[in-house]
C-alpha positions as CSV (number, residue, x, y, z in Angstrom):
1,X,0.0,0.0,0.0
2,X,1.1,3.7,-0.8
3,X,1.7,6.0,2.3
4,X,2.9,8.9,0.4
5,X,1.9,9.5,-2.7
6,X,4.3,12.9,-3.0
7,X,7.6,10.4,-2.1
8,X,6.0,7.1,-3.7
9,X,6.3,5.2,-0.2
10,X,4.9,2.1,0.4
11,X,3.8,0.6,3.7
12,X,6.9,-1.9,4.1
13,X,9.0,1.5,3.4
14,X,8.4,3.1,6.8
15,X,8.3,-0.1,8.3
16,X,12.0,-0.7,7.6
17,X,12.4,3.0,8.7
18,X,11.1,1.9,11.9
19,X,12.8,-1.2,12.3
20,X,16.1,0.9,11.6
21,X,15.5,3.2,14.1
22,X,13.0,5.6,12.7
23,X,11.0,7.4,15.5
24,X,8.7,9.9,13.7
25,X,7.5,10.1,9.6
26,X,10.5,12.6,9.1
27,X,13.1,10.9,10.4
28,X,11.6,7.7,8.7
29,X,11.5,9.8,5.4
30,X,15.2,11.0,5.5
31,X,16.3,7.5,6.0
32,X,14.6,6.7,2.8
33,X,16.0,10.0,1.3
34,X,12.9,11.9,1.1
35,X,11.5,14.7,3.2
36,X,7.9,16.0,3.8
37,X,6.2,17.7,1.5
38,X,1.8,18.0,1.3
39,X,1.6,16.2,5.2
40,X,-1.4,14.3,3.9
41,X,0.6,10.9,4.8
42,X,1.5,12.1,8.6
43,X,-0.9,10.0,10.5
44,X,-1.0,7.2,8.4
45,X,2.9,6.8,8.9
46,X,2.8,8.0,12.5
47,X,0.0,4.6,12.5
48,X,2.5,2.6,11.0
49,X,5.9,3.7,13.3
50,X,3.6,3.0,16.7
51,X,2.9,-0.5,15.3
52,X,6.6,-1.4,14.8
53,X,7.6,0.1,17.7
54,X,5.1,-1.8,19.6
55,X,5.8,-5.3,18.2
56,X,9.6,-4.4,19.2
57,X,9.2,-4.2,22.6
């Protein structure tokens, strides 16, 4: 599934961010090489970061 259409990133995209380390949709962003841009995907990637970061613990 597509989280940001702006960036073209998928779902397993900001997963992996997370996995890696990735605390917020930015910083999962710049680890992929992109940055923010419309905001539209914010809460839909936020979703995604508090589910790895939950399995993780």
């Amino acid at each position: 599934m597509v989280v940001c259409v702006c960036n073209a990133i998928r779902e397993r995209d900001v997963r992996e961010a997370a996995r890696n380390g990735a605390r917020s949709p930015g910083k999962a962003y710049e680890k992929l090489g992109c940055r923010l841009q419309c905001g539209q995907c914010v809460p839909f990637a936020r979703s995604i970061i508090s589910q790895e970061r939950a399995i993780a613990c």
